[in-house]
MIDO-938969 format. One record per residue (C-alpha): x, z negated, y; residue in one letter. Coordinates in steps of 0.2 Angstrom, whole numbers, padded with zeros to 4 digits, always signed. Layout:
N
XZYa ...
END
This chain:
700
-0182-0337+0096x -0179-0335+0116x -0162-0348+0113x -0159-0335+0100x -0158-0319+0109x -0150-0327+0122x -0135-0331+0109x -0135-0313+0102x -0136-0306+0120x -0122-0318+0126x -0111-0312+0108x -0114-0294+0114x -0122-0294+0095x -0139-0286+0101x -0156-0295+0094x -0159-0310+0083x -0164-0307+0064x -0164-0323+0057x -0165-0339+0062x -0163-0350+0048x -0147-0351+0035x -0133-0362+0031x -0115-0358+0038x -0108-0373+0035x -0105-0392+0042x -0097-0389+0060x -0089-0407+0060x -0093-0419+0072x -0099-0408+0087x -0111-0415+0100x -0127-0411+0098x -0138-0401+0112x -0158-0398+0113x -0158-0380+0120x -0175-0373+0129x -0169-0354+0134x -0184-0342+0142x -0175-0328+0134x -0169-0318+0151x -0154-0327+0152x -0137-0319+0149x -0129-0336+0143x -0134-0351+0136x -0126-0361+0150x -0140-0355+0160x -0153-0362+0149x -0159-0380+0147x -0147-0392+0139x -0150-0409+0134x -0139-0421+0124x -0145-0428+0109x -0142-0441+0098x -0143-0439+0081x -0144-0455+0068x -0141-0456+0050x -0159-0456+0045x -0160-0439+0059x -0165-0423+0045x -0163-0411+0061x -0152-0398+0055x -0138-0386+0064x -0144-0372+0072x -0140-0354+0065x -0146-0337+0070x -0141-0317+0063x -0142-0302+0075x -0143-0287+0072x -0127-0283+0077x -0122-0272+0094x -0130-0255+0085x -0148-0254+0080x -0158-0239+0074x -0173-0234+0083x -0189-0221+0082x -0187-0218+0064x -0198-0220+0048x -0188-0238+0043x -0170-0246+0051x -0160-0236+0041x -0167-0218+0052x -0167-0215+0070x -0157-0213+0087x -0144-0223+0088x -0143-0235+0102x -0129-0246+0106x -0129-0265+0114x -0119-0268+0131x -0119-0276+0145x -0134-0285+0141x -0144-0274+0135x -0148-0258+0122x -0144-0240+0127x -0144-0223+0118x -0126-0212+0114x -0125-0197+0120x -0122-0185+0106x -0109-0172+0113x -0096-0183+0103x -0109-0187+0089x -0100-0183+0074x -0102-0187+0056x -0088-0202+0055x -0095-0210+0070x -0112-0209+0062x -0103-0218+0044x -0096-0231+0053x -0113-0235+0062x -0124-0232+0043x -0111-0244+0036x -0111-0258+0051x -0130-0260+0047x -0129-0259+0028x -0136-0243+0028x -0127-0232+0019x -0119-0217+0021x -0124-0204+0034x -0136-0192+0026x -0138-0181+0042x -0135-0183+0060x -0146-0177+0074x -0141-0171+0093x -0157-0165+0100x -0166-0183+0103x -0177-0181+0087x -0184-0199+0088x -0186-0202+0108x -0175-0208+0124x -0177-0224+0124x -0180-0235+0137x -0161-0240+0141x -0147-0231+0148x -0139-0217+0139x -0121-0224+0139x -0108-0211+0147x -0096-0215+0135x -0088-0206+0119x -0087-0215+0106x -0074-0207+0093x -0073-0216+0077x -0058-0211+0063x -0073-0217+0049x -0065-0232+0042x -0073-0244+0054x -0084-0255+0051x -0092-0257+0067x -0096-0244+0082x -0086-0258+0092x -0067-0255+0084x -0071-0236+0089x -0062-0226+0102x -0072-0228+0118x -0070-0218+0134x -0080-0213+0147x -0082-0192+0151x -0075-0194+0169x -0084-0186+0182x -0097-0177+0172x -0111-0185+0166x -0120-0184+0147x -0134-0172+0145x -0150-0181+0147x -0156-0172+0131x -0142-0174+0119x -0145-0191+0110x -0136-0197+0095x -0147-0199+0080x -0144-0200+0062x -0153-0204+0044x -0142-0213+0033x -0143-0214+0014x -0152-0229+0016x -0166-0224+0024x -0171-0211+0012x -0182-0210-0002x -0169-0208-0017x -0151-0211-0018x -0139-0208-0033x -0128-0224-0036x -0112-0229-0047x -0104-0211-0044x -0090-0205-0035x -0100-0199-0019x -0119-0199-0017x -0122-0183-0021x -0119-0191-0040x -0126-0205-0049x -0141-0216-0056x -0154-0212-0048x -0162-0223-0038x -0179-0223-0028x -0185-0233-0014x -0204-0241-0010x -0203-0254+0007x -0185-0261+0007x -0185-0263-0015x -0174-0251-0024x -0178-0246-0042x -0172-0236-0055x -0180-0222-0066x -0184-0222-0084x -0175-0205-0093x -0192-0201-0103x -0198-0186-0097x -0183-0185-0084x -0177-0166-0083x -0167-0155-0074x -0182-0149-0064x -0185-0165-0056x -0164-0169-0055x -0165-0156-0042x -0179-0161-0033x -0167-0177-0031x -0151-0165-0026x -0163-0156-0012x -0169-0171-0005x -0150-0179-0004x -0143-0159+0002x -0131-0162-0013x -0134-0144-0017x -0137-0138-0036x -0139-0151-0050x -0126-0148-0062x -0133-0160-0077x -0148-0173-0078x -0140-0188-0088x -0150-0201-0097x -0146-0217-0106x -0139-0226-0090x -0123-0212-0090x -0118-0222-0074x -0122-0241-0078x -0136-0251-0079x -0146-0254-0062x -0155-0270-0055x -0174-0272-0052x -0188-0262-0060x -0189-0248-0068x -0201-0234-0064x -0208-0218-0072x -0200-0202-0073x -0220-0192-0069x -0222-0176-0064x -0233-0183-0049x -0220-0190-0041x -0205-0179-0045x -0213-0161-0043x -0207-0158-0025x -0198-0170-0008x -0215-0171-0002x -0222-0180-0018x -0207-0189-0020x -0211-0195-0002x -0231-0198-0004x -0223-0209-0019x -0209-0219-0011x -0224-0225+0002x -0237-0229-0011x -0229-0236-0026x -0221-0228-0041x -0230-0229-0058x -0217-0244-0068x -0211-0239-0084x -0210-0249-0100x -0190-0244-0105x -0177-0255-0099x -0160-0251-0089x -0151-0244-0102x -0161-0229-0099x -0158-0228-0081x -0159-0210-0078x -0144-0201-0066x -0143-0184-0059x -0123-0174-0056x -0126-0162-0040x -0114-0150-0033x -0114-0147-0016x -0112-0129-0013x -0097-0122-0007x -0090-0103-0002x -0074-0093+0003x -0073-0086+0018x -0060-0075+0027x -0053-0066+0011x -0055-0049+0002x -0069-0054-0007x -0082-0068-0011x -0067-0075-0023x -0054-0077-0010x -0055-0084+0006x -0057-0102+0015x -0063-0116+0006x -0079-0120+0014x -0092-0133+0010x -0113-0136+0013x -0117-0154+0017x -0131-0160+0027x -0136-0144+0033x -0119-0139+0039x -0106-0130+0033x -0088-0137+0034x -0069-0136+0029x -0058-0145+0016x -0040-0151+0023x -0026-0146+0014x -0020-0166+0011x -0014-0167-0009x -0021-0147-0010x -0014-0142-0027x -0020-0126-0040x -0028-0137-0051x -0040-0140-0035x -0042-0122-0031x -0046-0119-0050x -0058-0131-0049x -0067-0121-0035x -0064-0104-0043x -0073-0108-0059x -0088-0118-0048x -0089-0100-0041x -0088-0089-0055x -0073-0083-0050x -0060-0086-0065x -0046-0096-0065x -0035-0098-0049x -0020-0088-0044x -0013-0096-0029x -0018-0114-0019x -0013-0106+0000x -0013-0120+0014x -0010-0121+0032x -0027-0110+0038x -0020-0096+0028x -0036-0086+0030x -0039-0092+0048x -0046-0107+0057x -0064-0113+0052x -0076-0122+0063x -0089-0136+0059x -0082-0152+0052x -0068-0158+0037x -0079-0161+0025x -0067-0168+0013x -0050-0174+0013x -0035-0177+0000x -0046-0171-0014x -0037-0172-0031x -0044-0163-0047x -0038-0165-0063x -0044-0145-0066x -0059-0149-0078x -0071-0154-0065x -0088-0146-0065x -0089-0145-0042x -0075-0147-0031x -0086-0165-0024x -0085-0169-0039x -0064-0173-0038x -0057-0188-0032x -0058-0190-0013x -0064-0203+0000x -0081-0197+0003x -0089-0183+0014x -0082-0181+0031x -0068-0194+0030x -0052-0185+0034x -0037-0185+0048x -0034-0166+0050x -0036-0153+0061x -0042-0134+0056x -0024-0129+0058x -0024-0136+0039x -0039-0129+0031x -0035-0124+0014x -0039-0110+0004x -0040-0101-0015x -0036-0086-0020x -0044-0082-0039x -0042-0070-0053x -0061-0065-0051x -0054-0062-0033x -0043-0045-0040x -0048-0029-0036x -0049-0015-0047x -0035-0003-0045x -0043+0013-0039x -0038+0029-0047x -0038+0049-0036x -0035+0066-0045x -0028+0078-0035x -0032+0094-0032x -0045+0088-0041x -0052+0081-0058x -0053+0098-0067x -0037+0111-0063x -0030+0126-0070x -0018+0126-0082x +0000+0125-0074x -0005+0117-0056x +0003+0103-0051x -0008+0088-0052x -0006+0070-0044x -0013+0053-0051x -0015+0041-0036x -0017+0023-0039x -0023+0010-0025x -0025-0008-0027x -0032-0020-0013x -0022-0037-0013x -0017-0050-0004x +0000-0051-0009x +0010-0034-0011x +0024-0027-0023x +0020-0025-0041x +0019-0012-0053x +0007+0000-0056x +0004+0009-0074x -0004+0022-0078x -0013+0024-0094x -0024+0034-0106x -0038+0029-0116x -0034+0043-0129x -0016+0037-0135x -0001+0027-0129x +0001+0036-0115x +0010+0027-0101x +0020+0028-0084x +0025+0015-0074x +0029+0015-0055x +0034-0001-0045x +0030-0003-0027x +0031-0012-0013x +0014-0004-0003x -0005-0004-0012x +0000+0013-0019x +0009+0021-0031x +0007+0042-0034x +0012+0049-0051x +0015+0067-0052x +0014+0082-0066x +0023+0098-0059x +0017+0108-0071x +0001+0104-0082x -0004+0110-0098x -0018+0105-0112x -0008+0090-0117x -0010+0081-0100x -0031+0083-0103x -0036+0066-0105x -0046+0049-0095x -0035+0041-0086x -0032+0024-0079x -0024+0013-0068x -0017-0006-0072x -0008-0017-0057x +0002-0034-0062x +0011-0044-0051x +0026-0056-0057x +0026-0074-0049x +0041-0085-0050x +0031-0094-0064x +0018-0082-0071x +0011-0066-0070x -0004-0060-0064x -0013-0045-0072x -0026-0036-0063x -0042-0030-0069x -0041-0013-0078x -0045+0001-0067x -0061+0014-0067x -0058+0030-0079x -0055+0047-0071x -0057+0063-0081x -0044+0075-0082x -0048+0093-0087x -0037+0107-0089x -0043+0126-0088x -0038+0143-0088x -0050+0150-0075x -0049+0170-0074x -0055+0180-0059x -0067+0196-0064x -0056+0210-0065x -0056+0228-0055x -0060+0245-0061x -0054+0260-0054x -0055+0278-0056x -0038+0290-0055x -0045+0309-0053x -0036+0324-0061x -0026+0328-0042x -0022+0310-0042x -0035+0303-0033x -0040+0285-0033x -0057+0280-0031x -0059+0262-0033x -0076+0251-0039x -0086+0267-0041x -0104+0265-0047x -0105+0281-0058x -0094+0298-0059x -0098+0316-0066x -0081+0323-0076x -0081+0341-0082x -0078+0341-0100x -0060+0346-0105x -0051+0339-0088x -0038+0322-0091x -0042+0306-0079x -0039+0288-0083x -0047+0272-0079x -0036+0257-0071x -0041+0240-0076x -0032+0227-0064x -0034+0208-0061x -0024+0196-0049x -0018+0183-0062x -0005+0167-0064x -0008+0169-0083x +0003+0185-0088x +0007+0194-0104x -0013+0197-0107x -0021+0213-0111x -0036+0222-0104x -0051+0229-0115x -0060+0244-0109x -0077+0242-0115x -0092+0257-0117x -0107+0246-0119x -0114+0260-0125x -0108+0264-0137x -0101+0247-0141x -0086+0249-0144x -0067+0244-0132x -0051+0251-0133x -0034+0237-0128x -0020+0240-0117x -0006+0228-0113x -0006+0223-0096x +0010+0225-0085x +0011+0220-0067x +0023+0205-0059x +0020+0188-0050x +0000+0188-0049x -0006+0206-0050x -0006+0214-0069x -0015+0229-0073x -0019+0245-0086x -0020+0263-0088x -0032+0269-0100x -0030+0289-0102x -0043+0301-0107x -0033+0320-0107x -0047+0331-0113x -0064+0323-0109x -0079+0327-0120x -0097+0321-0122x -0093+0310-0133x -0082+0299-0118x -0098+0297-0109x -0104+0280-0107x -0106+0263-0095x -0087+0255-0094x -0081+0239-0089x -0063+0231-0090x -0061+0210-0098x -0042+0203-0098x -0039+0192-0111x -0025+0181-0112x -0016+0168-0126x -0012+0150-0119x -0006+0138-0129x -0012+0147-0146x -0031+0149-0136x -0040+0163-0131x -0046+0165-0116x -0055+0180-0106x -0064+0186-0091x -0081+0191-0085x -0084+0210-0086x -0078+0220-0071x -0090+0230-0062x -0096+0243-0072x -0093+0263-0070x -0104+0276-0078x -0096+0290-0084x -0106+0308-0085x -0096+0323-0094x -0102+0343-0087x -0098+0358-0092x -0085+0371-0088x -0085+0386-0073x -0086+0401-0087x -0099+0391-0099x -0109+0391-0083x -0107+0411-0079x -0110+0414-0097x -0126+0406-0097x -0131+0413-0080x -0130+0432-0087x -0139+0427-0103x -0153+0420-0090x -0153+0436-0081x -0155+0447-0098x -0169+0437-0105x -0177+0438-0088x -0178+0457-0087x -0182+0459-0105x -0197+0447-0098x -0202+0459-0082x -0201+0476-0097x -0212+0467-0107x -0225+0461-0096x -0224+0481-0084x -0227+0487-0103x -0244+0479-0106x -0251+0480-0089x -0247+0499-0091x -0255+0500-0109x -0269+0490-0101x -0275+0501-0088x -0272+0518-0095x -0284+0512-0111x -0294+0505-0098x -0298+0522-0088x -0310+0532-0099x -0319+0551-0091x -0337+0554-0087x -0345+0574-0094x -0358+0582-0084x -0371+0590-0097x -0381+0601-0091x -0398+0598-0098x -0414+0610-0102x -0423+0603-0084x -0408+0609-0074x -0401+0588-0071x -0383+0587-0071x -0373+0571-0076x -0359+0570-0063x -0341+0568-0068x -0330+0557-0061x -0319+0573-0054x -0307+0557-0044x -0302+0552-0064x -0302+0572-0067x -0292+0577-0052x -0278+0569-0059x -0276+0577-0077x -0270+0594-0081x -0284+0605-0089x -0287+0606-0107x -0300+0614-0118x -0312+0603-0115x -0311+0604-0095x -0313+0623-0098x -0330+0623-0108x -0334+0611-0093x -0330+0623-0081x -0340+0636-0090x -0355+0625-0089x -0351+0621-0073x -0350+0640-0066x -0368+0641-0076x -0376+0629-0068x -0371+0637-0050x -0379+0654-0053x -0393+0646-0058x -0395+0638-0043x -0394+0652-0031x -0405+0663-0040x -0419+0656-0048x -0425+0670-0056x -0410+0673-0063x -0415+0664-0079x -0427+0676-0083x -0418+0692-0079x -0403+0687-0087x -0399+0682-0101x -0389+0664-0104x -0379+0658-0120x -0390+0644-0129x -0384+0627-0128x -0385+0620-0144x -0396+0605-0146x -0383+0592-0151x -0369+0597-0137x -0371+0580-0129x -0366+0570-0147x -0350+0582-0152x -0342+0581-0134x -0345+0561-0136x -0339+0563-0153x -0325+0574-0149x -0320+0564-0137x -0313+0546-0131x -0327+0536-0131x -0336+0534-0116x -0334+0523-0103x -0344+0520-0086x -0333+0513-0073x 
END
């Protein structure tokens, strides 16, 4: 083994693999016996003996494999880990500030490896115990060994002890996809130790496809094939369960323990179509834009090389987007950054993925981003936008504009305009994203929901634009509330009076005016109390029209709550105002009704006094009755009320009182008198006949 790696290290071919194997007869050489310690650079500088070989001799030529000057290191199995390379006698790591995807092909591909599946910069499996080579290594991809590559050292400046080249090549993975175009579609195949076998199609879904897309980064599984859709595999056949298939971790746990074999044969090897996912980037919209690819983690750009429609069709139907209208090239929506993914891609237009075209695999390209190409779909194509002005409802006879405005990438086309109602239709080309259409003068007929179309010509079709939103168009006669006014018998004008007091038999008239675009209306003075209106043409010019509504002799009956309404006909429809402000109109009497019914007042008020002097005089003289003073048989006297007396002239029976009264005297002064002289009897019932002969008698 040490003569060996003495040969390898002396090839520059890094370590021995094999020792044994047949590479042919080599003549008659002379034969040597070799004894090597292993630290030598050269087999000159290890033992050599000449020996003689005889006919009956079995000893055989020696042979030995190395692994080649590039080895990978630090990862799960030879196919993962940093990449180191073999010089100058001995193994050191590549720094990774040049480490790109087609340096890391060409190093998958020189160990039998595979394709790259992802590269790593960051020293994800270790440093190593060798130099770290301060030389870029720039490969074009189509090598097939580091060692054809561009080498150059970085000058001055050495390599950043962190940035180690690494990468994971197909190989090394768990599943791959073989017998496609790319590796991202295939039969699937899964690995256990270094054997590869296929899967049987029972129970294979697209479920578990996808869990073979995630682990390759292939993006979304497109279909999940049976029946060996991409040729028959080698080897054993394994199931299909949902153990091993559910996730990339259990597809992991699997590939180190063993998959479960299956009893079908290889022509049900089962195969998975992924598409790896891709965007536009730089346009209008998520339909136009840059043609940009996700694979391995990184998003990159697709040269223009043999860029054609049918290939940017093929990317507007994988995205939803329609058919495509135009293929641009040359970084037409600007420079991208990452790698070229892909290169010289040519679709026939039916393809399901853009990866799916024809192409020499993932990375492999001899462009610059000056030539990233681009697509431009149908599902790219704005809507023309559609603005009423003054607005969407207007009155009858304004001028009214209809605006369209499209977004696009390309400009001069021709804008229609269109109604949903009827056939309606104006067309307006222009060289700008807008184009105004304009009705001077609108009537009923214009009333509608209107939209905008935008078509552009191309020299060998013509693109039509989605239909536009719908706008509404209505068309009203919108009348301002009317004025009421008030013109006074002197000519006096009070305007927007709350209520008014008129004397019955005087003229006035009420003025009913409006400021109005709609003439040749009439006015309607309306008593709400009486509900009932009276109409008057209006007359007026321009915008102010008005009435006159005369009343020459007022009476009661004119009394009421008014309020004005113009009316007007348009286009054989009515229209009319609110109500005006209302007036309220009283009616009073006339001057000489009023002095007539004051001396009427006055009479009936002294007749009143006469009456009630009257009875208070009736009362009182019945009310004051007169007291008689009798003299009786024991000399008593019953005074008389002489205040009452004093006041009446005499009368016969004041006399006979008078008499008594005279009696009565003498008798007091002399009171023997009564028996020397002689008196007139009083008769008995005196007292009875005066109260008989008299008013009744009253004691006040």
């Amino acid at each position: 083994m040490n003569e060996a790696a003495v040969v390898c290290k002396e090839m520059n071919c890094g370590d021995p693999v094999k020792l044994s194997g047949s590479y042919g007869e080599g003549g008659k050489p002379t034969w040597y016996r070799v004894s090597c310690n292993g630290r030598e650079s050269s087999l000159t500088q290890c033992s050599l003996a000449q020996y003689d070989r005889t006919s009956q001799d079995r000893t055989t030529e020696a042979s030995v494999k190395c692994t080649g000057n590039v080895k990978l290191s630090g990862g799960l199995n030879r196919c993962i880990g940093r990449v180191e390379f073999f010089d100058k006698n001995q193994w050191g790591t590549i720094c990774a500030e040049s480490w790109d995807v087609n340096d890391a092909n060409v190093a998958c591909r020189q160990m039998d490896c595979g394709s790259t599946h992802m590269i790593t910069t960051a020293a994800e499996y270790g440093h190593g115990t060798g130099p770290t080579w301060n030389t870029q290594i720039e490969c074009s991809g189509t090598e097939t060994s580091l060692s054809q590559c561009n080498q150059r050292p970085f000058g001055d400046r050495r390599c950043n002890s962190t940035s180690i080249a690494g990468v994971i090549c197909t190989g090394g993975l768990e599943v791959r996809l073989a017998g496609g175009k790319d590796e991202c579609a295939g039969r699937v195949e899964v690995r256990h130790g270094d054997v590869w076998q296929t899967v049987c199609d029972t129970d294979w879904t697209m479920s578990k496809a996808q869990v073979v897309c995630d682990q390759l980064e292939c993006g979304k599984i497109v279909d999940a094939f049976g029946s060996a859709h991409f040729g028959q595999g080698v080897g054993s056949v394994v199931e299909a369960s949902d153990s091993c298939f559910d996730n990339a971790t259990s597809l992991q746990q699997c590939s180190r323990s063993g998959f479960r074999e299956a009893s079908c044969g290889h022509d049900h090897d089962a195969g998975a179509l992924c598409a790896a996912q891709i965007r536009l980037v730089g346009g209008s919209s998520q339909c136009s834009g840059r043609v940009e690819v996700y694979y391995k983690g990184q998003w990159g750009t697709v040269c223009d090389d043999e860029w054609e429609l049918a290939n940017a069709d093929v990317v507007c139907r994988q995205l939803g987007c329609g058919h495509a209208i135009t293929a641009p090239k040359g970084a037409h929506f600007g420079r991208g950054t990452g790698p070229i993914w892909l290169d010289n891609v040519e679709c026939v237009g039916v393809e399901a993925a853009l990866t799916h075209c024809t192409h020499p695999g993932f990375g492999a390209n001899n462009c610059g981003h000056g030539e990233d190409a681009g697509a431009i779909c149908l599902g790219s194509l704005q809507k023309p936008q559609i603005t009423l002005s003054p607005a969407p409802e207007v009155n009858w006879g304004d001028r009214v504009e209809i605006t369209c405005t499209v977004v696009t990438e390309q400009l001069g086309g021709t804008f229609t305009l269109k109604r949903s109602q009827d056939a309606f239709k104006m067309e307006k080309y222009s060289e700008n994203e807008v184009a105004t259409f304009i009705f001077p003068t609108v009537d009923f007929t214009q009333t509608g929901s209107f939209f905008c179309e935008y078509q552009k010509k191309l020299p060998n079709q013509v693109i039509f634009y989605p239909q536009g939103n719908i706008a509404d168009l209505s068309i009203a006669v919108k009348l301002e509330k009317p004025s009421l006014s008030l013109t006074s018998p002197h000519a006096m004008v009070i305007y927007s009076p709350e209520k008014i007091s008129v004397t019955q038999g005087n003229s006035f008239s009420i003025t009913c005016s409006i400021h109005s675009t709609y003439p040749r209306g009439s006015f309607y003075l309306t008593d709400s109390t009486l509900n009932t209106s009276k109409a008057m043409p209006a007359f007026g010019h321009s915008i102010f029209y008005l009435a006159y509504f005369e009343f020459p002799e007022i009476d009661y009956k004119n009394q009421g709550e008014y309020s004005c309404v113009y009316k007007v006909n348009i286009s054989s429809r009515s229209f009319s105002s609110e109500p005006s402000r209302s007036l309220q109109v009283t009616v009073i009497a006339t001057s000489s009704q009023v002095a007539l019914g004051v001396v009427v007042g006055g009479v009936v008020v002294l007749l009143l006094v006469l009456v009630i002097g009257y009875l208070v005089w009736r009362k009182r003289r019945w009310g004051a009755g007169s007291l008689v003073q009798f003299s009786n048989r024991f000399g008593g006297a019953i005074k008389r009320d002489t205040e009452d007396m004093s006041n009446r002239a005499p009368d016969a029976r004041d006399q006979d009182s008078q008499v008594t009264d005279q009696a009565h005297s003498r008798g007091l002064e002399d009171p023997n008198a009564a028996d020397d002289t002689p008196v007139e009897g009083v008769p008995e019932d005196l007292p009875g006949r005066v109260c008989y002969e008299l008013e009744p008698l009253f004691l006040s």
